[in-house]
Structures are given as structure tokens and as C-alpha cells.
mmCIF file of the C-alpha atoms, coordinates in Angstrom:
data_MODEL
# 
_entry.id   MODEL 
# 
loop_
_atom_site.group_PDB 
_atom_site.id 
_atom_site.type_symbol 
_atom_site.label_atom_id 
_atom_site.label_alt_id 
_atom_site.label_comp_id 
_atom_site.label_asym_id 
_atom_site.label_entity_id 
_atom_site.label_seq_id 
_atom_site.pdbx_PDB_ins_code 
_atom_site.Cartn_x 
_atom_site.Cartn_y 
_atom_site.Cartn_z 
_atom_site.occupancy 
_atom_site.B_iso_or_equiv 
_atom_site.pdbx_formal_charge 
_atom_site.auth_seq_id 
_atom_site.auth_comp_id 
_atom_site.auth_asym_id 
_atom_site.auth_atom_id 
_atom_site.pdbx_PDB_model_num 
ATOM 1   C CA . UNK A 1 1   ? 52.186  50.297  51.322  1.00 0.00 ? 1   UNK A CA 1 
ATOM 2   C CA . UNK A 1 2   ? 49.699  51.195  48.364  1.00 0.00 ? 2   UNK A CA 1 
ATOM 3   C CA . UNK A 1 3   ? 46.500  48.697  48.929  1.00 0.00 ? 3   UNK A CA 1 
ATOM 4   C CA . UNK A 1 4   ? 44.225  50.726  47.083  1.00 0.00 ? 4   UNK A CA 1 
ATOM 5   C CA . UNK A 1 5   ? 45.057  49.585  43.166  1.00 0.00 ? 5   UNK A CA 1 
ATOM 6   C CA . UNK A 1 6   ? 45.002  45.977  44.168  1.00 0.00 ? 6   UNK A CA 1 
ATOM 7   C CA . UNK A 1 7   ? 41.703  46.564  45.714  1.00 0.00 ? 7   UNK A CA 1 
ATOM 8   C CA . UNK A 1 8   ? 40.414  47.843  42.683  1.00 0.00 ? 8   UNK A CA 1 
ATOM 9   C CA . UNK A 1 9   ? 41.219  44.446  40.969  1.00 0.00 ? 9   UNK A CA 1 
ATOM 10  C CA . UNK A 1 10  ? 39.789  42.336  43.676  1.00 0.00 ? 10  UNK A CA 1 
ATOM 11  C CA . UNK A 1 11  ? 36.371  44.053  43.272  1.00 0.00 ? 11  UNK A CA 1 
ATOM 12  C CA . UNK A 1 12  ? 36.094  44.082  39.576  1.00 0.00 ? 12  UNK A CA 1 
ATOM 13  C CA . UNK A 1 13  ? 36.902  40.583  39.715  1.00 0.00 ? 13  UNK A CA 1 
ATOM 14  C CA . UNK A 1 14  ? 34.342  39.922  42.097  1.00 0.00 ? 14  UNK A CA 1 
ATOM 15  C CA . UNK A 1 15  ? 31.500  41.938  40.452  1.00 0.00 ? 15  UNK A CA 1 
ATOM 16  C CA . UNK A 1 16  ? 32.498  40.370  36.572  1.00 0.00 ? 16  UNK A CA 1 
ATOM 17  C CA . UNK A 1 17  ? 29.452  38.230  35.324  1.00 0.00 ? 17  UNK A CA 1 
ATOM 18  C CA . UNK A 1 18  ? 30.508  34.881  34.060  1.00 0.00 ? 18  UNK A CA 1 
ATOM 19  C CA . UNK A 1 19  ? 29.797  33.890  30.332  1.00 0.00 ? 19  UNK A CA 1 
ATOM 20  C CA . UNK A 1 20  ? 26.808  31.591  29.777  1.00 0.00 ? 20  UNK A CA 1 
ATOM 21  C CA . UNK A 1 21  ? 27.244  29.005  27.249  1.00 0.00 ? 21  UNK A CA 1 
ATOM 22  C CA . UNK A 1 22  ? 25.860  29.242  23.799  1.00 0.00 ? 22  UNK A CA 1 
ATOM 23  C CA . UNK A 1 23  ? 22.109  28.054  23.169  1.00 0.00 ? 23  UNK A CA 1 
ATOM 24  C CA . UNK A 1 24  ? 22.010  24.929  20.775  1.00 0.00 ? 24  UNK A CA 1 
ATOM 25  C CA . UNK A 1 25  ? 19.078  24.229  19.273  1.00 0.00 ? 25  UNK A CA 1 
ATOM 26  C CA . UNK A 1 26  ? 17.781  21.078  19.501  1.00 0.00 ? 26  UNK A CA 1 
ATOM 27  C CA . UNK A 1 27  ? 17.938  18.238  17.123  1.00 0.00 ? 27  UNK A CA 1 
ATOM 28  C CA . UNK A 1 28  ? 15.605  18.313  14.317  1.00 0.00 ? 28  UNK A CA 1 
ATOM 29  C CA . UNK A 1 29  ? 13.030  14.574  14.174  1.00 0.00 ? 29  UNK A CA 1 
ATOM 30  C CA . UNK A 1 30  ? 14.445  12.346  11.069  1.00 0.00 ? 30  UNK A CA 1 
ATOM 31  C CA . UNK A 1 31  ? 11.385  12.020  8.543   1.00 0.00 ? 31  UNK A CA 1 
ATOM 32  C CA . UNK A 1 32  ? 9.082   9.292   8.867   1.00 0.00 ? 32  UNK A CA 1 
ATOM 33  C CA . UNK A 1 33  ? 6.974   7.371   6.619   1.00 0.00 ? 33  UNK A CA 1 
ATOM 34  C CA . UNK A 1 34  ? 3.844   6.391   8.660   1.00 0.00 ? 34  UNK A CA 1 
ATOM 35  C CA . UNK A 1 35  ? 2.234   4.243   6.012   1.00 0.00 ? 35  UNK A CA 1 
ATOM 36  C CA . UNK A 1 36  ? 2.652   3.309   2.651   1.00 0.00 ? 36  UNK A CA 1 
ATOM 37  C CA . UNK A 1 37  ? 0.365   0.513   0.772   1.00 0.00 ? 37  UNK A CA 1 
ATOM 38  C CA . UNK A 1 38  ? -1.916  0.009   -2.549  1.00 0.00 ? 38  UNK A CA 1 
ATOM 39  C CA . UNK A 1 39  ? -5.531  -0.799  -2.194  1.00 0.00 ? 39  UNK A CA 1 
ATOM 40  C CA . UNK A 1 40  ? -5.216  -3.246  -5.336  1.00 0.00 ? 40  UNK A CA 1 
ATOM 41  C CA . UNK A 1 41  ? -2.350  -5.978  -6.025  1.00 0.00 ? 41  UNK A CA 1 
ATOM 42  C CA . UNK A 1 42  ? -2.267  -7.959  -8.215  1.00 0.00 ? 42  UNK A CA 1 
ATOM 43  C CA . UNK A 1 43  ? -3.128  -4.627  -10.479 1.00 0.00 ? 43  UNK A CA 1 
ATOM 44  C CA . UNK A 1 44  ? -5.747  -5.480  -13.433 1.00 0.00 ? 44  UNK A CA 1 
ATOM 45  C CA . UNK A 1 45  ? -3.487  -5.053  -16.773 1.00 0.00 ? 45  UNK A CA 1 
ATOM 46  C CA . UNK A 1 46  ? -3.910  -1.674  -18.087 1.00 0.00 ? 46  UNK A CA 1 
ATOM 47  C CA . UNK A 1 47  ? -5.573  -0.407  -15.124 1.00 0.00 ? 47  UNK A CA 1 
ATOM 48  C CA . UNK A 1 48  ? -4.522  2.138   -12.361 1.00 0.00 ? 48  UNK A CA 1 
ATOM 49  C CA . UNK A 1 49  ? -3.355  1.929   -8.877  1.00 0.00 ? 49  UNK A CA 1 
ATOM 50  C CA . UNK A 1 50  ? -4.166  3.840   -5.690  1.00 0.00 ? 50  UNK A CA 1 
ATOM 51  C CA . UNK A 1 51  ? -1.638  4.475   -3.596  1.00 0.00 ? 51  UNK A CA 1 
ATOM 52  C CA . UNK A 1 52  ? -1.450  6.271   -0.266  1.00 0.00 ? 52  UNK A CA 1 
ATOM 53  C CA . UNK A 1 53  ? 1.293   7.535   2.222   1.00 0.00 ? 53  UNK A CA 1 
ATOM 54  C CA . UNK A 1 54  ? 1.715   9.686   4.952   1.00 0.00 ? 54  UNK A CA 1 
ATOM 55  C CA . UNK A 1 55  ? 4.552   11.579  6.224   1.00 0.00 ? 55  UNK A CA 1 
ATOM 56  C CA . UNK A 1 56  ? 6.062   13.530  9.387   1.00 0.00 ? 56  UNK A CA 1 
ATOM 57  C CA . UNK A 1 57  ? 8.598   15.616  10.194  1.00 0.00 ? 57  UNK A CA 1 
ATOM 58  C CA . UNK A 1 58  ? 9.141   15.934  5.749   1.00 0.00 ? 58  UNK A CA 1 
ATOM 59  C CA . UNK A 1 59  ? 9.658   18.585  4.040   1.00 0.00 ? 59  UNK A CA 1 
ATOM 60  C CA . UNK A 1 60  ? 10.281  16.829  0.424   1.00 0.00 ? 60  UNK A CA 1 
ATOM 61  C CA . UNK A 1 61  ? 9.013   13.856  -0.702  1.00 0.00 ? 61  UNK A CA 1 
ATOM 62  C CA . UNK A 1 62  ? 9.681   12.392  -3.472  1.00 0.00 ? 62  UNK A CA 1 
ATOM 63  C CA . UNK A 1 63  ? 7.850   8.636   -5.241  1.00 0.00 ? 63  UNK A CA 1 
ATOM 64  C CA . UNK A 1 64  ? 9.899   6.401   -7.820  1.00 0.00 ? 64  UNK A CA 1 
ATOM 65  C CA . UNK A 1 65  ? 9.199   5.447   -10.761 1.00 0.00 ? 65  UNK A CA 1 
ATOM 66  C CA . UNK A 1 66  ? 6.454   8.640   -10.650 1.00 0.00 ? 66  UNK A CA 1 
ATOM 67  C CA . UNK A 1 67  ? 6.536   11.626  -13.021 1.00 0.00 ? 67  UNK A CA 1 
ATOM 68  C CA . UNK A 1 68  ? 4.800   14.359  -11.201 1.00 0.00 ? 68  UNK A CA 1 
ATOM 69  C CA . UNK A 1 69  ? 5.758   16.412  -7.727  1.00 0.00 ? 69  UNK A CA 1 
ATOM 70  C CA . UNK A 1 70  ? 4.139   14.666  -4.530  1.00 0.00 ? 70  UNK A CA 1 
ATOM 71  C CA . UNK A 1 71  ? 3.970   16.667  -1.302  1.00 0.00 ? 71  UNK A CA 1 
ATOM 72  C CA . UNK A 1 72  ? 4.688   15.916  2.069   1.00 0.00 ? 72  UNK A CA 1 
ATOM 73  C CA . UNK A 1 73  ? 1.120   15.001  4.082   1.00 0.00 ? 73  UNK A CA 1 
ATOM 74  C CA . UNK A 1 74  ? -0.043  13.018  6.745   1.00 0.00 ? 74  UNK A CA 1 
ATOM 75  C CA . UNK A 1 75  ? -2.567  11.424  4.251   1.00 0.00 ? 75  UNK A CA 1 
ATOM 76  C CA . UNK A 1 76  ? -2.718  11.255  0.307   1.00 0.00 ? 76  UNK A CA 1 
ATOM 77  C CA . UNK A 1 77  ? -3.497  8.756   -2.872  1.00 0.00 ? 77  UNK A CA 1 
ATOM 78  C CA . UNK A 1 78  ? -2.312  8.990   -6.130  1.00 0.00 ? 78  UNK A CA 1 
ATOM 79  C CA . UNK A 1 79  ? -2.577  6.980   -9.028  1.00 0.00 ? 79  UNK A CA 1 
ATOM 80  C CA . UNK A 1 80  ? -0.338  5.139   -11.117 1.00 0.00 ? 80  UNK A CA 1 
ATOM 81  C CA . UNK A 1 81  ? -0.381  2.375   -13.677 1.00 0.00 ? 81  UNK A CA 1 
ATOM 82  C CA . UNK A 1 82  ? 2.291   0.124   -13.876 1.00 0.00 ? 82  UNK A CA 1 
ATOM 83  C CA . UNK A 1 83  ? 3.015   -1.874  -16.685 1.00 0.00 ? 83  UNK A CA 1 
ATOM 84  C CA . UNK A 1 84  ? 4.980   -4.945  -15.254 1.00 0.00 ? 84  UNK A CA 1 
ATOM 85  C CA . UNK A 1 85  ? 6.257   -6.052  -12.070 1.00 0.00 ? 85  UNK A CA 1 
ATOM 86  C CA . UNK A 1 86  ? 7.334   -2.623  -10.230 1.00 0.00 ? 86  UNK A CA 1 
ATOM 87  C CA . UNK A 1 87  ? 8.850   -1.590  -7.214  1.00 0.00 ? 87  UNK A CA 1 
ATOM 88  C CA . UNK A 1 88  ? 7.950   2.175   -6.007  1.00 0.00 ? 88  UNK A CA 1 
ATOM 89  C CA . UNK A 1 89  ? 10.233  3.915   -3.676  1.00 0.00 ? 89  UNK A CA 1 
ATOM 90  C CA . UNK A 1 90  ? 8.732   6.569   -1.450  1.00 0.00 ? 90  UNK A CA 1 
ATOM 91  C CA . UNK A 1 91  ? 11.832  8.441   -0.053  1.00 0.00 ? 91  UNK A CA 1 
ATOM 92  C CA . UNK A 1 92  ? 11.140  11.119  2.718   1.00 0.00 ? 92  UNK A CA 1 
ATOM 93  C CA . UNK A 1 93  ? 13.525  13.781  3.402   1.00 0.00 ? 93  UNK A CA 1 
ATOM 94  C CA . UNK A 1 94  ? 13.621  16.693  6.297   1.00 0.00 ? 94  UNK A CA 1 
ATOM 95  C CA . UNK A 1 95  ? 16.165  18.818  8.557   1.00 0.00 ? 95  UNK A CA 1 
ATOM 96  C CA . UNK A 1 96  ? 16.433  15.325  10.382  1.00 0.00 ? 96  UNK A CA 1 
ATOM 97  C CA . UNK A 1 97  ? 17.872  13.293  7.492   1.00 0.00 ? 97  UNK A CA 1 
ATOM 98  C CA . UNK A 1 98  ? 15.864  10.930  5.027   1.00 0.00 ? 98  UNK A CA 1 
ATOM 99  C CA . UNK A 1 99  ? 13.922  7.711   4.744   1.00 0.00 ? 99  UNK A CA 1 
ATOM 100 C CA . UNK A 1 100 ? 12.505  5.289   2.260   1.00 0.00 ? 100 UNK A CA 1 
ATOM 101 C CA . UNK A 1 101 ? 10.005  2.825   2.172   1.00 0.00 ? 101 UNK A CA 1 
ATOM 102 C CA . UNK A 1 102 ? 9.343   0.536   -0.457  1.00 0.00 ? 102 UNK A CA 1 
ATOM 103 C CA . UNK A 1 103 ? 5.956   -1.491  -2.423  1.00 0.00 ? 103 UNK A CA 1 
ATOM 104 C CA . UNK A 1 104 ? 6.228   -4.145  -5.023  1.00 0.00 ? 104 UNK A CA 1 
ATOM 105 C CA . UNK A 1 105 ? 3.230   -4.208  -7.407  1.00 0.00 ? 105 UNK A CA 1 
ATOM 106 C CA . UNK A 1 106 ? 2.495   -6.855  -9.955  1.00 0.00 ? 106 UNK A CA 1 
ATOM 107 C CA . UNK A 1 107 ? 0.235   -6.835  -12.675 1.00 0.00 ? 107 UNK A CA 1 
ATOM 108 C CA . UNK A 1 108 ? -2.229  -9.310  -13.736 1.00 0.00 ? 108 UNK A CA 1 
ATOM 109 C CA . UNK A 1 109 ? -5.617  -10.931 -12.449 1.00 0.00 ? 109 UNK A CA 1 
ATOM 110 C CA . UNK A 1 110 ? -8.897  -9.610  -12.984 1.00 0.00 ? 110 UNK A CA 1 
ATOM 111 C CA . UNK A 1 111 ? -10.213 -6.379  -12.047 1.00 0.00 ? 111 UNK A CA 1 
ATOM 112 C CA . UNK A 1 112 ? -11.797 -5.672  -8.819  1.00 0.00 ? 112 UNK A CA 1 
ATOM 113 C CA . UNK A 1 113 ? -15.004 -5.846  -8.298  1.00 0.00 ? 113 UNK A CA 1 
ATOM 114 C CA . UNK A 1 114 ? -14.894 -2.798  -5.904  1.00 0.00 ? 114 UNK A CA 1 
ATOM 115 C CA . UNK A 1 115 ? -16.282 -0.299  -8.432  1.00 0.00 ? 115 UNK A CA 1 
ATOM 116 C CA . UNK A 1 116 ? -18.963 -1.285  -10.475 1.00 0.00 ? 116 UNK A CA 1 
ATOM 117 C CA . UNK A 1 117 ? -20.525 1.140   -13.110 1.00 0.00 ? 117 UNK A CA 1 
ATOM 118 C CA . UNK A 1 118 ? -24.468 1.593   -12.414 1.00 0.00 ? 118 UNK A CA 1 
ATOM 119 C CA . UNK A 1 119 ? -25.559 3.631   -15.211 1.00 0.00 ? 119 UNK A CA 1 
ATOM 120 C CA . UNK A 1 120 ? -24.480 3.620   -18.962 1.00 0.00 ? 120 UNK A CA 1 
ATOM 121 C CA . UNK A 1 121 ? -23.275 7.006   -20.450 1.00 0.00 ? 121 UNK A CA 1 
ATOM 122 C CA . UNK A 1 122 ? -19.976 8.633   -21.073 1.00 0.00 ? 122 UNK A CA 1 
ATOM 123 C CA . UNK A 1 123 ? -16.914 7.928   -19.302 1.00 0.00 ? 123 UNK A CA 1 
ATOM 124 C CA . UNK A 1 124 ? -16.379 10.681  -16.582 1.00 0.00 ? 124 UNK A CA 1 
ATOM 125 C CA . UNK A 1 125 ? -15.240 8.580   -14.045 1.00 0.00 ? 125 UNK A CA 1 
ATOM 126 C CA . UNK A 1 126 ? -12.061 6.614   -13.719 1.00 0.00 ? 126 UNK A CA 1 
ATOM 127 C CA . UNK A 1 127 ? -11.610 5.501   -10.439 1.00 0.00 ? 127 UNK A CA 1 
ATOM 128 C CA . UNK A 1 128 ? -13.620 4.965   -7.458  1.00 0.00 ? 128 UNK A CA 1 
ATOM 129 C CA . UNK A 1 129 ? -12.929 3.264   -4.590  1.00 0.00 ? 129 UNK A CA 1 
ATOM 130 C CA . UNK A 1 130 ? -13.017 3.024   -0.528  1.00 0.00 ? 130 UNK A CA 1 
ATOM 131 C CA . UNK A 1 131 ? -8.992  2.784   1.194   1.00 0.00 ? 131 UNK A CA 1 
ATOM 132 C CA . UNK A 1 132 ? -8.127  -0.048  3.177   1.00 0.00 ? 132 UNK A CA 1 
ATOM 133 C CA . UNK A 1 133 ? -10.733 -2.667  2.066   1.00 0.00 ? 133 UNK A CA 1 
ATOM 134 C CA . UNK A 1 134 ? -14.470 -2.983  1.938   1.00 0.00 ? 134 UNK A CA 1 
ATOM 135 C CA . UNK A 1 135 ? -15.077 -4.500  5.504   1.00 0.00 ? 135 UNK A CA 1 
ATOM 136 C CA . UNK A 1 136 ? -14.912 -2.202  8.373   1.00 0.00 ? 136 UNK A CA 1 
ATOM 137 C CA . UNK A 1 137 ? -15.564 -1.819  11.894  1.00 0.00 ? 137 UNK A CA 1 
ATOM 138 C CA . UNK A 1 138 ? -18.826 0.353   13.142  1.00 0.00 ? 138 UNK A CA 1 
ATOM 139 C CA . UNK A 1 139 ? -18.182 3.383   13.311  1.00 0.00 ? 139 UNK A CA 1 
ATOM 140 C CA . UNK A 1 140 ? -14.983 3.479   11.634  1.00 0.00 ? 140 UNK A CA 1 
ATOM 141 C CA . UNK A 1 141 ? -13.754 6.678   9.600   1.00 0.00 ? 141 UNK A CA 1 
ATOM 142 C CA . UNK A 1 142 ? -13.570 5.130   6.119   1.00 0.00 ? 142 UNK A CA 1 
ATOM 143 C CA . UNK A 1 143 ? -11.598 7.114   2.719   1.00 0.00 ? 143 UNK A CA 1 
ATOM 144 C CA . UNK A 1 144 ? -13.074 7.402   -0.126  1.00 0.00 ? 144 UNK A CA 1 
ATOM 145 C CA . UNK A 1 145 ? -10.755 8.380   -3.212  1.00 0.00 ? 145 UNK A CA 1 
ATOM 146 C CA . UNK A 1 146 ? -11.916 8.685   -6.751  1.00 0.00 ? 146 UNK A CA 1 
ATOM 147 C CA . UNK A 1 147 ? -10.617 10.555  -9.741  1.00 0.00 ? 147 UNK A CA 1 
ATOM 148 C CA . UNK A 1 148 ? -13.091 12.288  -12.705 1.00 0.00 ? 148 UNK A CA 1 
ATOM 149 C CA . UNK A 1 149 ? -11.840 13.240  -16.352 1.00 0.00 ? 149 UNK A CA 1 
ATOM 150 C CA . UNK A 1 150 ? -11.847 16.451  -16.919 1.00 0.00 ? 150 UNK A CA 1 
ATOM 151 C CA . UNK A 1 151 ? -14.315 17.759  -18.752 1.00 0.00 ? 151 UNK A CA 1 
ATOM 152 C CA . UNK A 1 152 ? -16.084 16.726  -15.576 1.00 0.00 ? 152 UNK A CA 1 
ATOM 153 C CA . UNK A 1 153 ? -17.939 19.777  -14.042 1.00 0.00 ? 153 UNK A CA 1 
ATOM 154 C CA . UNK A 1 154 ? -19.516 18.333  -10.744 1.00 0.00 ? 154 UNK A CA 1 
ATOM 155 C CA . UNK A 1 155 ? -19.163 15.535  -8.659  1.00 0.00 ? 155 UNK A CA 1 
ATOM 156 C CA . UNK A 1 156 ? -21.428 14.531  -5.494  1.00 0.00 ? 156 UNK A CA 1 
ATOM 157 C CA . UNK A 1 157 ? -22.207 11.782  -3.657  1.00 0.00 ? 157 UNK A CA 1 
ATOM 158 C CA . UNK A 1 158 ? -25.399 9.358   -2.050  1.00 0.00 ? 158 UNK A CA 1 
ATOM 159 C CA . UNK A 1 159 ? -25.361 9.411   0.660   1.00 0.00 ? 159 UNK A CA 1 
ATOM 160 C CA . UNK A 1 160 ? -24.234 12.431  0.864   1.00 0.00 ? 160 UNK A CA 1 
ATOM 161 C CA . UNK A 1 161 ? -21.233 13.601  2.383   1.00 0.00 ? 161 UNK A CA 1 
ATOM 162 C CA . UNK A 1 162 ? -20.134 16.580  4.808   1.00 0.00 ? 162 UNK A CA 1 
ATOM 163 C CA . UNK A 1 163 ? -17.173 17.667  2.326   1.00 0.00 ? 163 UNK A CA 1 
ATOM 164 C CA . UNK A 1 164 ? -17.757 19.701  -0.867  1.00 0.00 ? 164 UNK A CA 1 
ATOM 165 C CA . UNK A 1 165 ? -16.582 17.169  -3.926  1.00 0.00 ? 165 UNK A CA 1 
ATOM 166 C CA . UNK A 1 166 ? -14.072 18.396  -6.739  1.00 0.00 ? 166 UNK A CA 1 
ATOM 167 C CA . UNK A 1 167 ? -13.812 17.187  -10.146 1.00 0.00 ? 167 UNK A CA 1 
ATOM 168 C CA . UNK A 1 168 ? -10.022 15.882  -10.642 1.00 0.00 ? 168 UNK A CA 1 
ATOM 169 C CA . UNK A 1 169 ? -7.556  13.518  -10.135 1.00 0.00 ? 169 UNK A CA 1 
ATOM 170 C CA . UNK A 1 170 ? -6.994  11.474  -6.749  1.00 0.00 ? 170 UNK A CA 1 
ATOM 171 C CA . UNK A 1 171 ? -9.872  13.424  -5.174  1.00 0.00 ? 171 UNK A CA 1 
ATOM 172 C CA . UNK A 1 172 ? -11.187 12.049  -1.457  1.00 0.00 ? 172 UNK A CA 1 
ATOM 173 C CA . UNK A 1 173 ? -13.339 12.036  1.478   1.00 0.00 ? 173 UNK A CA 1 
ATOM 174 C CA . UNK A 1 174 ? -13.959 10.587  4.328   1.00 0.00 ? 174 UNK A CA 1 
ATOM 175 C CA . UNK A 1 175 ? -16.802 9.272   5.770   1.00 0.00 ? 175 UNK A CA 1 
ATOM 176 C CA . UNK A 1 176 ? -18.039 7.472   9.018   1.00 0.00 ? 176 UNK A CA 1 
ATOM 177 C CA . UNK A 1 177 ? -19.608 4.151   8.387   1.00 0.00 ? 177 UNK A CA 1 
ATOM 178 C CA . UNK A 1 178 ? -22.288 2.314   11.205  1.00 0.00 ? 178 UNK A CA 1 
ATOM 179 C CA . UNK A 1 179 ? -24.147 -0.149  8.656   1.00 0.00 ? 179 UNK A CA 1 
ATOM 180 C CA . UNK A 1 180 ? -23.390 -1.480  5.614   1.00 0.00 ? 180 UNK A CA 1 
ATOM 181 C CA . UNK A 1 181 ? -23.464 1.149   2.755   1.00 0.00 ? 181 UNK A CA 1 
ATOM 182 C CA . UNK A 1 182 ? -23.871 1.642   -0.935  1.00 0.00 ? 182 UNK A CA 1 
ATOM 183 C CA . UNK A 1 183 ? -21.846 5.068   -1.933  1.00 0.00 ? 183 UNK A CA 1 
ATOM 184 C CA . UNK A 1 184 ? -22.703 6.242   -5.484  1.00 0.00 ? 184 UNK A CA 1 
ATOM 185 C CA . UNK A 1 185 ? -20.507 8.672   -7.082  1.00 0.00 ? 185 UNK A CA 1 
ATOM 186 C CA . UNK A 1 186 ? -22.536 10.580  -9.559  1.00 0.00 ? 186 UNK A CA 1 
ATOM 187 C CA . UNK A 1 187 ? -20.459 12.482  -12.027 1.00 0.00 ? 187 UNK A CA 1 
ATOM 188 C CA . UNK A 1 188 ? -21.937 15.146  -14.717 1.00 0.00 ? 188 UNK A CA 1 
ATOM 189 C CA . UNK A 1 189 ? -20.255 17.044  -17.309 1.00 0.00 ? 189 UNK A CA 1 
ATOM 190 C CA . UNK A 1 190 ? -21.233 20.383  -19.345 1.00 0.00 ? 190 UNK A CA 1 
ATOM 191 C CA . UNK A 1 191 ? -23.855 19.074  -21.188 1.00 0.00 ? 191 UNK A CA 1 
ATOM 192 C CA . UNK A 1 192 ? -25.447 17.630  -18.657 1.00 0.00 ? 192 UNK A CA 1 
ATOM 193 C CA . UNK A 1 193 ? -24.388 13.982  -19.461 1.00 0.00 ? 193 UNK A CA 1 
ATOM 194 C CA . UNK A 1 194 ? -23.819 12.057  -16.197 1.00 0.00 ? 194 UNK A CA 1 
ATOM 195 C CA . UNK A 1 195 ? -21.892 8.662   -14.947 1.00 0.00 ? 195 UNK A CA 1 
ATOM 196 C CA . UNK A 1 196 ? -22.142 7.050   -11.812 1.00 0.00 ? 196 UNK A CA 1 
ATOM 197 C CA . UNK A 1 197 ? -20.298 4.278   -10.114 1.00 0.00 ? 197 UNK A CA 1 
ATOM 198 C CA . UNK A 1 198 ? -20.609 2.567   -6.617  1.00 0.00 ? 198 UNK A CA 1 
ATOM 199 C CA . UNK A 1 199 ? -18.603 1.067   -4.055  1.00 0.00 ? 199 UNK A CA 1 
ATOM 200 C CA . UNK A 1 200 ? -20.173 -1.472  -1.873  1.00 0.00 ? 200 UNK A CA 1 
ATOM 201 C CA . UNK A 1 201 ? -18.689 -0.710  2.989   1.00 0.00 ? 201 UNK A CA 1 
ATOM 202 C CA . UNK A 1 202 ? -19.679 -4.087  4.767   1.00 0.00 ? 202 UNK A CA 1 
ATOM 203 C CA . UNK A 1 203 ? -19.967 -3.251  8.565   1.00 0.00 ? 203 UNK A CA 1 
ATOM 204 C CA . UNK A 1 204 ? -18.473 -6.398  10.481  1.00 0.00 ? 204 UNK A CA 1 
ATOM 205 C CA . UNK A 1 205 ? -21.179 -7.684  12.939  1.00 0.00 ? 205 UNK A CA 1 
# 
């Protein structure tokens, strides 16, 4: 009797590694919208917007009716002037699928009184304005977002703030608020020519 083949067979069975199951990666997060919201509605008639919106887990975002690329970030303002009754759709998309979020503007009412110009002189600033209202907590983080014309050549601040300021569009900082503050945004183009405007952070006692 010949044993010696079949205990060949027995051993390399034995001694054979079982196959491990393919790796799957794991699901990618769907996009979210974490906020999305104007700082002025009823919008003054041929005046501008801001609006904000944060993202996660994006890789494209896109904002309609808007005419220019927007980014994905976890905080941003833009501007945008409506001239009737709109509805903007913020749509989020990413490896996980796609979201939207919608917010109705309407036009009409008088403009806020928010920003109020403190100096005469040319026009270099067209917006300026603190996010989320003008009545805050102590010690609450507070955005600032303002946007210069540009043959603006420096912007700054008083008080002043920790963050370099840009001349541009939809420019803004943050700052932390404990009393009640005046912010002046002082604004100065080539020729030395400067405008100014103010916004007004009431600390809630």
C-alpha cells in the first residue's frame, strides 16, 4: 500500500493559508450644509445682500441664481443683489452624494441702519457690516464682512483688529466683543482720499 502521495496532499492542505477577504473602504459622509442665512431681508431696492454658508464633507459647491465660482468652506459671505423676490439654492456636492438648502429674499423696505457713513469723501466702501445681528453675548466671536471698490489700496480698522485687512470684495474678520463697540472701517485709495463707515456691537447685559 503506497501512503506516501496521499500524505503529501494531507500536509499541503493543512499548511495552505486561507484567503482574507477584500478591504472595502468605508463609506464616504454625504455633504452637509451647516448654515445658510442673509444678514438683511427685506433687501433695500438696489442694494446688496450678504450671504453666508458653510459646508462639510464638499468638494463642489455651487449657489443659484449666482454668476461666479463659490468654494466649499466652513465659513464664507458673498454678495448679491437681487432684483425681485428670489429664491437662492445652495447645492453641496461630495464623494457622499449632494444636498441643497434653500433662502427666499425679498426686496423692499428701507435700508439698514447697520452701516452708517461717518465721513464725506469718495465712495471706497460698499458694504460694511457685523454677521448675525448687532446684539451679542460677552465675549462672543463676532464677523465682520465688508467689501471696498477697487481702486481701494488699504483698509484697517478702530479698534484695531488681530488680522491684516485686504481691499476687495466680501472681505472679513472676526473679532471678540466684551462691551458695546463702535468698529470704523477706514478705507484709503492712491491718492490718499479716504472713506470710513461704522457698525454699531451692543453687548446684552
Amino acid at each position: 500500500m503506497r501512503l506516501f502521495p496521499l500524505v503529501l496532499v494531507l500536509l499541503s492542505a493543512a499548511c495552505s493559508t486561507p484567503e482574507k477577504p477584500a478591504s472595502t473602504a468605508p463609506p464616504s459622509k454625504p455633504p452637509k450644509i451647516t448654515h445658510f442665512y442673509t444678514t438683511t431681508n427685506p433687501v433695500p431696492k438696489g442694494e446688496s445682500a450678504t450671504v453666508c454658508y458653510g459646508t462639510e464633507d464638499a468638494t463642489e459647491v455651487a449657489l443659484a441664481p449666482y454668476n461666479d465660482t463659490l468654494k466649499p468652506s466652513m465659513n464664507r459671505c458673498i454678495a448679491v443683489t437681487p432684483s425681485g423676490p428670489t429664491t437662492y439654492t445652495l447645492t453641496a456636492k461630495g464623494p457622499g452624494g449632494e444636498t441643497s438648502s434653500a433662502l427666499e429674499l425679498t426686496v423692499g423696505g428701507a435700508p439698514t441702519p447697520k452701516s452708517t457713513p461717518v465721513a464725506a469723501g469718495p465712495t471706497l466702501i460698499t458694504s460694511f457690516q457685523s454677521i448675525g445681528g448687532g446684539r451679542v453675548t460677552p465675549g462672543k466671536p463676532v464677523q465682520f464682512c465688508y467689501s471696498t471698490r477697487p481702486e481701494t489700496v488699504s483698509v484697517f480698522s478702530t479698534p484695531d483688529t488681530s488680522a491684516a485687512l485686504k481691499p476687495g470684495q466680501n472681505q472679513c474678520f472676526v473679532a471678540d466683543i466684551t462691551k458695546t463697540t463702535t468698529y470704523i472701517l477706514t478705507a484709503r485709495d492712491a491718492a490718499g482720499a479716504t472713506d470710513r463707515m461704522q457698525v454699531t456691537v451692543t453687548v446684552a447685559q
